[in-house]
C-alpha positions in Angstrom: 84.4 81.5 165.2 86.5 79.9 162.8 89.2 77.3 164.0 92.5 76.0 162.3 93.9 72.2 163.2 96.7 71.3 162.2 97.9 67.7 162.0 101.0 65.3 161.0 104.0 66.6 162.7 106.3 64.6 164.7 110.1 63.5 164.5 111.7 61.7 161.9 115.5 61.0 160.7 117.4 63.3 157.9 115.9 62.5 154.5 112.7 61.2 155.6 109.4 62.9 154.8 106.1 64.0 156.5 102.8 65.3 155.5 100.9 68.5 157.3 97.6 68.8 157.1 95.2 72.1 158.3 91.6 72.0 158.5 89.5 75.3 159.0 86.3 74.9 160.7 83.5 77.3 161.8 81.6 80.6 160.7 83.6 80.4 156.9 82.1 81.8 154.1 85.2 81.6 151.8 88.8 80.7 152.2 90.8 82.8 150.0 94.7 82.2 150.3 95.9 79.3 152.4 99.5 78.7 153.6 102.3 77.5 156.3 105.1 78.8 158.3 107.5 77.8 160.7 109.3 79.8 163.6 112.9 77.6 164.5 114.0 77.9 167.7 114.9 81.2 168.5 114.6 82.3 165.1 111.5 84.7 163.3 108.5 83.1 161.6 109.4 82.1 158.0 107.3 81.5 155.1 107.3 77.7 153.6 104.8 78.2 151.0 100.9 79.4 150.3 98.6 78.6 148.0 95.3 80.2 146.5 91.6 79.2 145.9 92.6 78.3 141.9 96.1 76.5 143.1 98.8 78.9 142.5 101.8 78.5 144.1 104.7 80.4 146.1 107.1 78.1 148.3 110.2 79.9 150.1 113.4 79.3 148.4 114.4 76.9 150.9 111.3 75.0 150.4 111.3 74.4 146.6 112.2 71.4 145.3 111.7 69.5 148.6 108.2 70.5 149.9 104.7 71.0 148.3 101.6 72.7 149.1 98.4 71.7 148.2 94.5 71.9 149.1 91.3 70.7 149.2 88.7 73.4 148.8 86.0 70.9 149.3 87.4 70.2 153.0 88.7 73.5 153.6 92.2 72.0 154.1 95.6 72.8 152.9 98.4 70.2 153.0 102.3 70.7 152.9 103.8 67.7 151.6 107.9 67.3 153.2 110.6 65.4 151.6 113.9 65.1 151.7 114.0 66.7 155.4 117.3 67.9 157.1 117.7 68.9 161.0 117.4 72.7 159.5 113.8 72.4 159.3 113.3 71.7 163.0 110.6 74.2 163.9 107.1 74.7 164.4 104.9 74.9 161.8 101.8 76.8 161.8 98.7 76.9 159.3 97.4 80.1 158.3 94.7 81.0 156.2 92.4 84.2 155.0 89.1 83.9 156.2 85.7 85.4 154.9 83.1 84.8 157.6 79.7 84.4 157.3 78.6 87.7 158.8 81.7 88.9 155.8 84.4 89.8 157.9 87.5 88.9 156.4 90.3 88.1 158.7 94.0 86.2 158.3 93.4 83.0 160.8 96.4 80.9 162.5 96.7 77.6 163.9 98.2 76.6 166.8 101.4 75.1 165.3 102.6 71.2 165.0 106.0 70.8 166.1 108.5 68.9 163.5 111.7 67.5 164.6 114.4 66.1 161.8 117.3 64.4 163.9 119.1 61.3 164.0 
């Protein structure tokens, strides 16, 4: 069983900043791609940004510039850095990541989501 935590959400005011974090736990072997999303209210689930095992990159067009992904393959933990926030990005975030277990089955994990709240 392999679990996902996410951590660092909350509320804060337009233009301030907050920092995920997403720890994977359990029966892991490898961790191959690592990433976030965030569903709005009433609204799909959107890609922010992933990031692979060697650090390369993809953040959503509305995420570039402003947020950054990162990870610590040591930890098993990917991080999504927030800046320069805006009421827009109200949703809740949720860590994903793709799994190799130690019996090798290779599955796409989720967390359970940290809410984030940009008002005044």
């Amino acid at each position: 069983q392999v679990q996902l935590v996410e951590s660092g959400g909350g509320r804060v005011q337009p233009g301030g900043s907050l920092r995920l974090s997403c720890a994977a736990s359990g029966s892991i072997f490898s961790i191959n791609e690592m990433g976030w999303y965030r569903r709005a209210p009433g609204e799909n689930l959107d890609l922010v940004a992933t990031i692979t095992t060697s650090g390369n990159t993809n953040h959503a067009d509305s995420a570039k510039g402003r947020f950054t992904i990162s990870r610590d393959n040591a930890r098993n933990t990917v991080y999504l850095q927030m800046n320069s926030l805006q009421p827009e990005d109200t949703a809740v975030y949720y860590c994903t990541a793709r799994i190799k277990t130690l019996r090798a089955v290779e599955y796409r994990s989720w967390g359970q989501g940290t809410q984030v709240t940009v008002s005044a």
